[in-house]
N, C-alpha and C positions, 0 to 999 in steps of 0.2 A: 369304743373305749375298752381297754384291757384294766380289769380291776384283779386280775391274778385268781379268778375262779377256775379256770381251768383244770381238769381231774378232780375236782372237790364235789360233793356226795350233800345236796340240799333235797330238803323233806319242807312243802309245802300244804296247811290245810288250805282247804278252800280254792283251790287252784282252776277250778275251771272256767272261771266269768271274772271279770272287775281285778280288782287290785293285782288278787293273788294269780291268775294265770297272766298277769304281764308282768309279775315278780316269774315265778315258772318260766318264761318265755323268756325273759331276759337273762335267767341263769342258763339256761342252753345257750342262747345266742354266746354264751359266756365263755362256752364250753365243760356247763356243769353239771354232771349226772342229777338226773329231777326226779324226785317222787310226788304225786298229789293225792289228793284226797278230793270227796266231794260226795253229796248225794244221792245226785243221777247216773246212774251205770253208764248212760248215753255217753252225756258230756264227759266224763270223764276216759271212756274211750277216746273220744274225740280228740279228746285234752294230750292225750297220751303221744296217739298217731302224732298230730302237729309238733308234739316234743321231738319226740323220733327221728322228727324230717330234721331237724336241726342236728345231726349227727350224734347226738349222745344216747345214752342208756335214758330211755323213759320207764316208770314206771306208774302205777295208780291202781286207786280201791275205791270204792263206793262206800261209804259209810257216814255216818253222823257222828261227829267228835262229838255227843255229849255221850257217847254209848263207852262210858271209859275203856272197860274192858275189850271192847271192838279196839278203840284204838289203840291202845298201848300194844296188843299183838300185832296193829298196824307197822308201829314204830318198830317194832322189831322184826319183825319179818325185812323191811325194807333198809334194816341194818345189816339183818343175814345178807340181802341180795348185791347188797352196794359193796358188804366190807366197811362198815362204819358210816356215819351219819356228821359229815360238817358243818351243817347250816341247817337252821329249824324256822321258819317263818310259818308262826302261829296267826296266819290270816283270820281265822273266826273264831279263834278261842284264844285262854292263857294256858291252855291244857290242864286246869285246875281239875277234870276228871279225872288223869293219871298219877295212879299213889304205885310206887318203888316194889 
């Protein structure tokens, strides 16, 4: 299925197990630059490599979204690296720790 992802710039938490790395995974299969978040250092390498293998730009951090200030320099670092940020799939949060 082409849903017109291709070249677009998604930022996934929770991206390593369950919902959110088969959101992740379906945005490569898509042809869509991925960033994740997650945790475990492990999985989320993991997480990364198997983006990777899907031809696109993978990226990922280990972290806990409720650590607001971890993540919002998350969000942006991964804005710097991408050139902008398309798509935000808030898998385990509403990112209610991030303030402006």
């Amino acid at each position: 299925m082409d849903l017109g992802l291709a070249g677009m710039k998604a930022l996934v938490t929770g991206g390593t197990k369950g919902i959110g790395r088969a959101t992740a995974d379906h945005f490569a299969a898509e042809g869509a630059d991925v960033a994740i978040c997650a945790r475990n250092p492990d999985e989320v390498a993991q997480a990364v490599a198997a983006l990777s293998a899907a031809g696109v730009r993978a990226t990922g951090r280990a972290l806990d979204v409720a650590d607001g200030p971890a993540l919002k320099t998350w969000i942006e670092d991964v804005g710097a690296e991408f050139g902008g940020i398309d798509i935000v799939v808030s898998n385990v949060s509403a990112l209610g720790s991030v303030r402006p």
